[in-house]
C-alpha positions in Angstrom: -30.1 31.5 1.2 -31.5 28.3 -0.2 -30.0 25.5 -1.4 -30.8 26.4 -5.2 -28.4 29.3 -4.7 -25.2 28.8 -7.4 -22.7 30.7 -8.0 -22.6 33.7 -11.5 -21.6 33.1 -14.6 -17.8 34.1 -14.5 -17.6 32.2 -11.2 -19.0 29.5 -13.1 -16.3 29.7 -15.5 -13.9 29.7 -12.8 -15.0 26.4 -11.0 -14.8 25.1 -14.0 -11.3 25.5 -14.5 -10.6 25.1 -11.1 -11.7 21.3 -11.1 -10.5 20.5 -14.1 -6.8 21.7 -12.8 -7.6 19.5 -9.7 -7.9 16.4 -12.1 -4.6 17.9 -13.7 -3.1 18.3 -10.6 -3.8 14.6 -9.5 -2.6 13.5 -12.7 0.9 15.2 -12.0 1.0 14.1 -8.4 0.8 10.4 -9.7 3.8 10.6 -11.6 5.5 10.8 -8.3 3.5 9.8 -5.6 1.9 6.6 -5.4 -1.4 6.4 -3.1 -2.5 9.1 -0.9 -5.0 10.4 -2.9 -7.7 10.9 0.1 -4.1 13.4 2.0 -3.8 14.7 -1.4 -7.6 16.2 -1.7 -7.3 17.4 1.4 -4.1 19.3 1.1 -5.4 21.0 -1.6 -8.9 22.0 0.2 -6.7 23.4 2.3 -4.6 25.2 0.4 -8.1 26.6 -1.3 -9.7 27.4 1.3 -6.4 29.8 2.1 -5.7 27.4 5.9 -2.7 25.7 7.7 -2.7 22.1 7.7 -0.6 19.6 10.5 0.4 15.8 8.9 0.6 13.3 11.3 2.1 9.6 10.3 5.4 7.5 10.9 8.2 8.7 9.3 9.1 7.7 6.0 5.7 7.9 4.1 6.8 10.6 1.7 4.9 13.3 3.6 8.2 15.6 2.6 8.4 14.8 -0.8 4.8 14.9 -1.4 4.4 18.5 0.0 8.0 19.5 -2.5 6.4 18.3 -5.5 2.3 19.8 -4.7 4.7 22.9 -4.9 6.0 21.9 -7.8 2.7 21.9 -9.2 1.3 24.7 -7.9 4.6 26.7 -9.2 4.7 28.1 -5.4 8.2 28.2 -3.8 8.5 26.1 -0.8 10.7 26.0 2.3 11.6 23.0 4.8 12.3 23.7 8.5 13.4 21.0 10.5 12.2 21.3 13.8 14.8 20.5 16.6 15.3 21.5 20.8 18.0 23.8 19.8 16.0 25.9 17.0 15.4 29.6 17.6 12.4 31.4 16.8 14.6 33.9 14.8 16.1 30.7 12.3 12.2 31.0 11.3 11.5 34.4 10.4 14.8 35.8 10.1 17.1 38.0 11.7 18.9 41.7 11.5 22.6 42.0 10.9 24.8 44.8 11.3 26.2 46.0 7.7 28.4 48.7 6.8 27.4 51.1 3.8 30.4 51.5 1.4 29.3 54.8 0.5 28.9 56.4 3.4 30.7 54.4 6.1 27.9 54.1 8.5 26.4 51.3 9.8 23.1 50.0 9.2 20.4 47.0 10.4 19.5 45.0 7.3 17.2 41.9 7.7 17.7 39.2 6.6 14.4 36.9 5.6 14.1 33.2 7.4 12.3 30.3 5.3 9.5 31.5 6.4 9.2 33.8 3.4 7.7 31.2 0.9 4.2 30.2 -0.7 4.7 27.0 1.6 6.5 26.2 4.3 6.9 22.2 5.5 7.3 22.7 9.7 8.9 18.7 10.0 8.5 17.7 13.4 6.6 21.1 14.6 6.7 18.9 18.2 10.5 18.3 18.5 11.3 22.5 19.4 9.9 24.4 22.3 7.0 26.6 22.9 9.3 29.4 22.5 10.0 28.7 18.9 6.5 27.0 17.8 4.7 30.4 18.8 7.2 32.3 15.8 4.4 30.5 13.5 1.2 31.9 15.1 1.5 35.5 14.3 2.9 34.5 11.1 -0.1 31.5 10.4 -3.1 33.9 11.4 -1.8 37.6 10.6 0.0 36.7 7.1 2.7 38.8 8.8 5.9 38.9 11.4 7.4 41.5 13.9 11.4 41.7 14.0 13.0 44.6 15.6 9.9 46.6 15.6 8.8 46.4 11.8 5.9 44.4 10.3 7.0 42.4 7.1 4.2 41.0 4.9 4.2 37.4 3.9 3.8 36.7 0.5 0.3 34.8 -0.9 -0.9 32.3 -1.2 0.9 31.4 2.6 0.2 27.7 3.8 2.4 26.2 6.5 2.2 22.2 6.7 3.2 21.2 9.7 4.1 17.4 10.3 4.2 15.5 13.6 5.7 12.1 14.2 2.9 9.8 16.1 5.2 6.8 17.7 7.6 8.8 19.5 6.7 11.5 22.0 10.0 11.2 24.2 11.4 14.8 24.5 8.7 16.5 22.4 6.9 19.3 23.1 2.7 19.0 22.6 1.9 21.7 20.3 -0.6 24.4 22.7 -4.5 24.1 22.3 -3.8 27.7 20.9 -1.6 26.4 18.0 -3.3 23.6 17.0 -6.9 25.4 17.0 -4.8 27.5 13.8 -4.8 24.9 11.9 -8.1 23.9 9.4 -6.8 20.2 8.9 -5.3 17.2 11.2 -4.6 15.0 7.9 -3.5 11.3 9.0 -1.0 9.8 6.6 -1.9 5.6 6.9 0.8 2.9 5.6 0.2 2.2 1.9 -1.7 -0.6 0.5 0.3 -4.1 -0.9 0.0 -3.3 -4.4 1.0 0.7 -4.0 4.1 -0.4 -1.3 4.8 -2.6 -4.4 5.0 0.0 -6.6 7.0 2.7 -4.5 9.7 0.1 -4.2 9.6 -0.2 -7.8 10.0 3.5 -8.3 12.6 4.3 -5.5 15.0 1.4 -6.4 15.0 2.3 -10.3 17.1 4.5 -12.2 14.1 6.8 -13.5 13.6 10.1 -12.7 9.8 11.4 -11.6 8.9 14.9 -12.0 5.5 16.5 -11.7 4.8 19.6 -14.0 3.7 23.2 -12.8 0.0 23.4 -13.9 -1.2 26.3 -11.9 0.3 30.0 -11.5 0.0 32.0 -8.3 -2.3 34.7 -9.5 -4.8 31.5 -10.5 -4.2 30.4 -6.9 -5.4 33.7 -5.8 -8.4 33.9 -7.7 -9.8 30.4 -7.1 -8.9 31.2 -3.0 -11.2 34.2 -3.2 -14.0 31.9 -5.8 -14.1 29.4 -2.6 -15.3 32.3 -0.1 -18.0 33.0 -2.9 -19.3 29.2 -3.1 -23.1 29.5 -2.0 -23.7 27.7 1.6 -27.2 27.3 2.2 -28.7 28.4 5.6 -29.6 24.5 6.0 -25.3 23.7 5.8 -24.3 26.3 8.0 -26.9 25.1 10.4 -25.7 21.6 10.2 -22.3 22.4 10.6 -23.0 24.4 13.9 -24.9 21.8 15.4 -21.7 19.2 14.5 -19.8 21.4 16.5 -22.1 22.1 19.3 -22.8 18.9 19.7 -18.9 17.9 20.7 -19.5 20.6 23.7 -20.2 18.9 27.5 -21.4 22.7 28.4 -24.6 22.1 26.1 -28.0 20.7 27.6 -28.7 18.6 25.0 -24.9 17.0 24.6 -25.3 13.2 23.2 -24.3 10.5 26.1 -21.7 9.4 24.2 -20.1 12.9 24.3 -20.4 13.3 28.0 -19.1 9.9 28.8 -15.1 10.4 26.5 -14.7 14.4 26.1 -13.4 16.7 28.2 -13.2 20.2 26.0 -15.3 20.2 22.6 -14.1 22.5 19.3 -14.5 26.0 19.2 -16.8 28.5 16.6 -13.3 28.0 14.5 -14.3 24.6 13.8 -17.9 25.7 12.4 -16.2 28.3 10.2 -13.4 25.6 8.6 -16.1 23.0 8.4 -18.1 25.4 6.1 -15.4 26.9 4.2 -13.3 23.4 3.7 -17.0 22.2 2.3 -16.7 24.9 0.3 -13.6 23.8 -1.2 -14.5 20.5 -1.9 -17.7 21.0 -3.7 -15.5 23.0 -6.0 -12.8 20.4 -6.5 -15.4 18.0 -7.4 -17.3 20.0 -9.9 -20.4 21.4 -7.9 -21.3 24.5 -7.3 -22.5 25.0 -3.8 -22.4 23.1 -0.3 -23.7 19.9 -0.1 -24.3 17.2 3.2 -21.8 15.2 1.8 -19.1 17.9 1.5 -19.7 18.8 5.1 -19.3 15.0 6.4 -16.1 14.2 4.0 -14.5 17.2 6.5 -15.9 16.7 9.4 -12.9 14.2 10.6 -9.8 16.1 9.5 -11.7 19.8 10.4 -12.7 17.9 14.3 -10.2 15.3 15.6 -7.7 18.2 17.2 -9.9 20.0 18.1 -11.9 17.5 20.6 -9.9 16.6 23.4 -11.0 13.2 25.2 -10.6 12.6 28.7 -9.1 9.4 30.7 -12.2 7.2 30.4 -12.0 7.6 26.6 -8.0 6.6 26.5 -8.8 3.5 28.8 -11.5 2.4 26.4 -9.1 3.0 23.5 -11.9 5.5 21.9 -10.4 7.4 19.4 -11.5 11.0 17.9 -12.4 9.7 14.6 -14.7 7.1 16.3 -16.1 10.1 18.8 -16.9 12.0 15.1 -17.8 8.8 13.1 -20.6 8.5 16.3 -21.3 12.7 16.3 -22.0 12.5 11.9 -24.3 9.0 12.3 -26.4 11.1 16.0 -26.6 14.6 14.0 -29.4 14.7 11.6 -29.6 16.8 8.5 -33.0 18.6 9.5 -33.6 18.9 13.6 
């Protein structure tokens, strides 16, 4: 494939509408949220691209109430599970109850469906319950689907769990399993606003107004424009580029950058090559073009990477970060090699 590939004509027509709801859908958001436009967009390639997505940032930057009212939007129903030691895997997917038929006098299991049955599902604090309990989302994030008492129930689509994950405190937490986090397409960091926006949420939040975001999009639109993203064209040139972004974060290779060698221990996996080409996918759509660009491949390359690169002690004692290991990675990797 080339890179003059685009996409047909009734694709066309549904990119089209696609990014013009994305403006719509930013236009909404802003009537609640102030800021975060960058965690907004990439929310939303996530949600497109049909992947999970875990938050991190302090508490208290709206990360809640900005996933509530993207539901809002998207007229999806949503579910919040607060995440504590004491949570059982079965307050997640559900559980079967004994129930007497008037009728017939017998008794009967009938399940009963957890909050895991919605279009998205906020995991707050996915790091405060046990292994136990976090592994109830893995079948459910990667087969669209649990197990309880021997029966398969379906999830319902579109399915996105956002997980969040509170960076200052790690006392009595539980680090999520390489496993886990490898399920999800996006680490999204949530920064502190800036002066003029922390200005303007106090304003907001102290007044007597009400802010509501509108529903612009319906599910069965949802689905369509998550099958239109598999269709966007990727030209052999992208897909190569992306492989060799992810190769390149291995120690294993032979031709591994210094830099790599010196602060990684474990590089990403051929998941990370996949989401890097399908979330570039997204995001030429929600900008209005019609196949895979460079520039849609390095505007994911952080949140697609940083969890999935783990650094070693010589990294943590230089106070090397993953987003400076990828910043490094996108300036070494050249578009043609």
């Amino acid at each position: 494939m080339t890179s003059a590939a685009t996409l047909a004509g009734g694709d066309r027509e549904l990119a089209v509408q696609l990014s013009s709801g994305y403006q719509t859908i930013l236009s909404q958001l802003e009537r609640v949220i102030v800021g975060q436009k960058q965690v907004i967009e990439e929310l939303l390639v996530t949600i497109f691209a049909r992947g999970h997505c875990l938050l991190v940032g302090v508490p208290g930057l709206a990360k809640t109430l900005l996933v509530s009212t993207l539901a809002d939007t998207l007229n999806l129903t949503f579910k919040r599970i607060q995440f504590t030691p004491d949570l059982m895997p079965t307050d997640i997917t559900g559980t079967e109850v004994i129930q007497d038929d008037a009728t017939t006098g017998e008794r009967r299991f009938k399940f009963l469906r957890g909050p895991i049955f919605a279009n998205i599902v906020l995991a707050d604090e996915i790091n405060r319950t046990p292994p136990k309990t976090q592994s109830a989302l893995l079948e459910a994030m990667q087969e669209r689907k649990i197990s309880v008492g021997g029966e398969d129930y379906k999830l319902d689509d579109p399915f996105f769990v956002l997980a969040t994950q509170n960076p200052i405190e790690q006392e009595g937490t539980y680090p999520l399993p390489e496993a886990q986090l490898d399920r999800f397409m996006f680490l999204v960091k949530v920064g502190y606003p800036s002066d003029d926006e922390e200005s303007e949420i106090v304003r907001r939040m102290t007044s007597p107004a009400t802010f509501k975001a509108e529903a612009v999009l319906q599910r069965e639109q949802i689905l369509a424009f998550q099958q239109l993203v598999r269709r966007v064209p990727a030209a052999d040139a992208m897909i190569e580029y992306a492989k060799r972004l992810v190769r390149k974060t291995r120690v294993t290779e032979a031709d591994t950058p210094d830099f790599i060698s010196r602060w990684v221990t474990w590089g990403a996996g051929p998941r990370a090559s996949m989401n890097l080409i399908l979330a570039a996918k997204a995001r030429a759509i929600l900008h209005g073009e019609a196949h895979v660009s460079w520039d849609d491949i390095r505007a994911v390359a952080k949140p697609v990477l940083r969890h999935r690169i783990i650094l070693n002690f010589a990294a943590q004692a230089e106070r090397i970060s993953t987003d400076d290991i990828i910043e490094q990675l996108v300036a070494h990797v050249g578009e043609k090699e």
